[in-house]
C-alpha positions in Angstrom: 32.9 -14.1 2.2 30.5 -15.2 -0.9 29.0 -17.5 0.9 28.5 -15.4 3.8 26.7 -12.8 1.4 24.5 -15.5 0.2 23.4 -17.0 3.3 19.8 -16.7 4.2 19.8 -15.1 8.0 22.4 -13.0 6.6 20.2 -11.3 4.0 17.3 -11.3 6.0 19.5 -9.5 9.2 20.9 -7.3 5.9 17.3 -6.2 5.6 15.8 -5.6 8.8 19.0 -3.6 9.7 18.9 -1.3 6.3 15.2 -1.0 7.3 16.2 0.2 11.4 18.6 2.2 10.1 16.5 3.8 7.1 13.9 4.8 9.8 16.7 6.3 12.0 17.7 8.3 9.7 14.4 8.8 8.5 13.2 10.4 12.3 16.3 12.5 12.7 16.4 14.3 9.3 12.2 14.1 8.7 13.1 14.8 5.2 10.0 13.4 3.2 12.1 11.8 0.5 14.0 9.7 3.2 10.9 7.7 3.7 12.2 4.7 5.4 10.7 2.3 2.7 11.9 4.3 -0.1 15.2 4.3 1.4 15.7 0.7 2.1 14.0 -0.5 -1.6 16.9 1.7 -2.9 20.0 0.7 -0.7 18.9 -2.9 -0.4 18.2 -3.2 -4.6 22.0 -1.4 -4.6 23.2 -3.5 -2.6 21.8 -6.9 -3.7 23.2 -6.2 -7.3 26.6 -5.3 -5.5 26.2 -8.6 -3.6 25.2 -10.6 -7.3 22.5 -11.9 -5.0 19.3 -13.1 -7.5 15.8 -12.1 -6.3 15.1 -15.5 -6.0 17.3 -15.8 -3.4 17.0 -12.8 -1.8 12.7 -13.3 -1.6 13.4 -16.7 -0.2 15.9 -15.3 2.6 12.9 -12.4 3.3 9.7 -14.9 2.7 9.1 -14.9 6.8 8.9 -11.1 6.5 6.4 -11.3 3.8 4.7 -14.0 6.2 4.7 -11.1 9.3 2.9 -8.5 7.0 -0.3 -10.3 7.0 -0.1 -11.3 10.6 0.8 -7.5 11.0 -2.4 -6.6 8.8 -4.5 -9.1 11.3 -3.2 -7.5 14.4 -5.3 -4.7 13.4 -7.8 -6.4 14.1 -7.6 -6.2 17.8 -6.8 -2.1 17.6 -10.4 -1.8 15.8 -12.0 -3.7 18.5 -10.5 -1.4 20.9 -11.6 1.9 19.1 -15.1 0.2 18.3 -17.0 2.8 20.3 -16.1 5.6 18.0 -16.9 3.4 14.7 -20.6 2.5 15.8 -23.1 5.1 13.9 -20.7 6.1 11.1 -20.6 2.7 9.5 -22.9 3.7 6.1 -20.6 7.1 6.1 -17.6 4.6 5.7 -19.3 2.4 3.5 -20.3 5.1 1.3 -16.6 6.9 1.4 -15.1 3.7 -0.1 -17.5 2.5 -2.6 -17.1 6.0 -4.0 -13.0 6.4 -3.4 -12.8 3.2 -5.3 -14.9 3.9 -7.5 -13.4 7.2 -8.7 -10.0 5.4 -8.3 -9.9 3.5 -10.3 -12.1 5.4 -13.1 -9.7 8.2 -13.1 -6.7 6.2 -13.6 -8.3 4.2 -16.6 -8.9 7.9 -17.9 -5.6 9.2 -17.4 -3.8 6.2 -18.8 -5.9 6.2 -21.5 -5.1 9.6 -22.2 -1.8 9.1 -22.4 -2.2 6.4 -24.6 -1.9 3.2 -22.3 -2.6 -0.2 -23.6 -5.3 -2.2 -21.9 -2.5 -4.6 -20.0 -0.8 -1.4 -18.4 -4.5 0.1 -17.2 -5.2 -3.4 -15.8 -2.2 -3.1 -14.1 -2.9 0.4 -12.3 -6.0 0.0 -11.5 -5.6 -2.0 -8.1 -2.8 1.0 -7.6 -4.7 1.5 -4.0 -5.0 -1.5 -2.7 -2.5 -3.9 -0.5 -0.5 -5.7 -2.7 -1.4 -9.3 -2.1 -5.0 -8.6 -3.2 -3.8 -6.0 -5.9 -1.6 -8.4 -7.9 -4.5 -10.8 -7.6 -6.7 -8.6 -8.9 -4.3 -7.4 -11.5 -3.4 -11.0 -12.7 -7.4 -11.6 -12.9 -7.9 -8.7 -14.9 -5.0 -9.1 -17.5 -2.4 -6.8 -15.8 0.9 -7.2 -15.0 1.5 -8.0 -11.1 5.3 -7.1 -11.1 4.2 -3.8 -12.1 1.2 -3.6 -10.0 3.6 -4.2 -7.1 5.8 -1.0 -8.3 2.7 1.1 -8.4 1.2 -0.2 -5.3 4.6 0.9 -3.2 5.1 4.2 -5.2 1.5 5.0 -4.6 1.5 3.9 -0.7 4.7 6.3 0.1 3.3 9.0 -1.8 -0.2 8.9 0.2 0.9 8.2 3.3 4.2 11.2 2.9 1.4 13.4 1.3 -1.8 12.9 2.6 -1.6 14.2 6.3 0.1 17.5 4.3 -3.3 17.3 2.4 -6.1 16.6 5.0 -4.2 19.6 7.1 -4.7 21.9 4.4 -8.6 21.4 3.8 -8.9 21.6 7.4 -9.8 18.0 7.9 -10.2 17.1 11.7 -12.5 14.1 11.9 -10.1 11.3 13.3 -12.9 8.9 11.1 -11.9 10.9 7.8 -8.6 10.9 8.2 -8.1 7.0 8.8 -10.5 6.6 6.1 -8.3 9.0 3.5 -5.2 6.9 4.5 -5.6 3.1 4.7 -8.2 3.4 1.4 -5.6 5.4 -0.9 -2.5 4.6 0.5 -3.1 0.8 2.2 -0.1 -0.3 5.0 2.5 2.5 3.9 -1.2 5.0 5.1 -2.1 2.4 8.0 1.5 2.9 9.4 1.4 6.9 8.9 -2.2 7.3 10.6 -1.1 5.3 13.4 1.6 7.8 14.2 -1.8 10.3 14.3 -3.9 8.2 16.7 -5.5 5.0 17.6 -8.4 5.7 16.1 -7.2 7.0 12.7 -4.8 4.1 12.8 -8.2 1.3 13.3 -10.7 3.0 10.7 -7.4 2.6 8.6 -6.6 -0.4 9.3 -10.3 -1.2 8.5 -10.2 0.8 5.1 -7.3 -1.2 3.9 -10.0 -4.4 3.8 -13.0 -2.4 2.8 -11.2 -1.2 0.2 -9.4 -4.8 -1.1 -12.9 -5.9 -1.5 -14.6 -3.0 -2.8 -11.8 -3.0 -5.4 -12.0 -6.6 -6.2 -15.7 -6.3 -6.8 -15.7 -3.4 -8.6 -12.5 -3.5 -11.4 -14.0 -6.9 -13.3 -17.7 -4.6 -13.4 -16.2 -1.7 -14.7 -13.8 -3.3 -17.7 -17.1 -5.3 -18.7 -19.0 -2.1 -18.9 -15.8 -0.4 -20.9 -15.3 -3.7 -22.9 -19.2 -3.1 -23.8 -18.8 0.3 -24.5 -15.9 -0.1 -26.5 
C-alpha cells in the first residue's frame, strides 16, 4: 500500500482526479471560495502530508502537467488568430492598458509593502505578483526575491482576480469584450485566462494575449524601476 502511494501514475491520477472532482463540486455549489484550484492546492497538500509523500516526489510524479501548462498557454495562440478581426485597430489601446497596469502594479505593491515595513527581498518577491509564474519566479530570482514565495503570491493573486474581477468589471458597467480580456489575463494571468474564457472567445484571446504582453512588460519594467528606487534611495 506504501508503495502504491508513492508511485508516480498514482500521484499524478491522485491529482487530476482531486482537480475533476474540485471543479465538480466547484459548478454545482458556485461558492467562490470552492474555487477549483484553491480546493485541490488544499486537499492535495492535506493529503500529500497524510501520504508522507516529499514534494520532490510529488513535483516529479506531476512534472508532465507542468509540461501541459505551457503547451496550454501556446494553444492560445490559435484562439487569438481566430478572434484577430476584433483585435486589429485597438492594438495601441492594449499596449497603452498594459504598460500602464504594470506599471501601477507593481508601484503600488512596492508602496504598500513598504508601508508595512517590507524588506527589499519580500518587495522583490511581490512585485511579479501578476504575472504567470514561470516568468514571475524568473523575474523574482533576477531581482533578489524569493521564487517559492513569488509562486504563493502568483496563485493567491490569480484566484482572487479571476473569482473577483468579473464581480468588478460588472459593477463599473464594463462591456467592452477587449477590456474585459485585457482586466483578466494582465492582473490575474491563467487562473484570469481560464475565467474570461467562460465569458467569450474574445475576452478569452485578448487574455490570453495580455498574459504575454504583460510577462514582458513586467520583465522590462521591475529591473528599471528598483534602479530608479535604488537611486533614489
Amino acid at each position: 500500500m506504501i508503495a502504491l502511494l508513492h508511485s508516480q501514475l498514482f500521484l499524478l491520477t491522485f491529482t487530476i482526479g482531486i482537480y475533476a472532482g474540485a471543479v465538480w463540486l466547484y459548478k454545482r455549489t458556485k461558492w467562490m471560495l470552492l474555487h477549483p484550484l484553491l480546493t485541490s492546492i488544499v486537499v492535495l497538500i492535506v493529503s500529500i502530508k497524510s501520504f508522507g509523500v516529499s514534494y520532490e516526489e510529488f513535483s516529479a510524479a506531476t512534472s508532465i502537467i507542468n509540461f501541459m501548462l505551457g503547451v496550454s498557454v501556446v494553444a492560445l495562440g490559435f484562439l487569438l488568430y481566430e478572434q484577430l478581426i476584433h483585435i486589429r485597430g485597438n492594438v495601441k489601446i492594449m499596449l497603452t492598458s498594459i504598460i500602464v497596469g504594470a506599471t501601477v502594479g507593481i508601484g503600488s505593491v512596492i508602496l504598500i509593502a513598504k508601508w508595512m515595513g517590507a524588506n527589499f527581498q519580500i518587495i522583490a518577491s511581490l512585485e511579479p505578483k501578476s504575472v504567470t509564474t514561470p516568468i514571475a519566479i524568473t523575474v523574482a530570482a533576477h531581482a533578489g526575491g524569493i521564487p517559492s514565495l513569488t509562486s504563493v503570491v502568483v496563485i493567491v493573486v490569480g484566484i482572487f482576480g479571476g473569482i473577483v474581477g468579473p464581480l468588478i468589471l460588472r459593477m463599473l458597467g464594463i462591456e467592452s469584450k477587449i477590456a474585459k480580456g485585457l482586466a483578466l489575463g494582465s492582473a490575474a494571468h491563467a487562473v484570469g485566462t481560464a475565467r474570461a474564457m467562460e465569458l467569450g472567445a474574445v475576452e478569452g484571446a485578448v487574455s490570453g494575449l495580455a498574459i504575454g504582453l504583460m510577462g514582458v512588460t513586467t520583465a522590462l519594467l521591475v529591473p528599471i524601476i528598483n534602479f530608479i528606487l535604488h537611486f533614489i534611495g
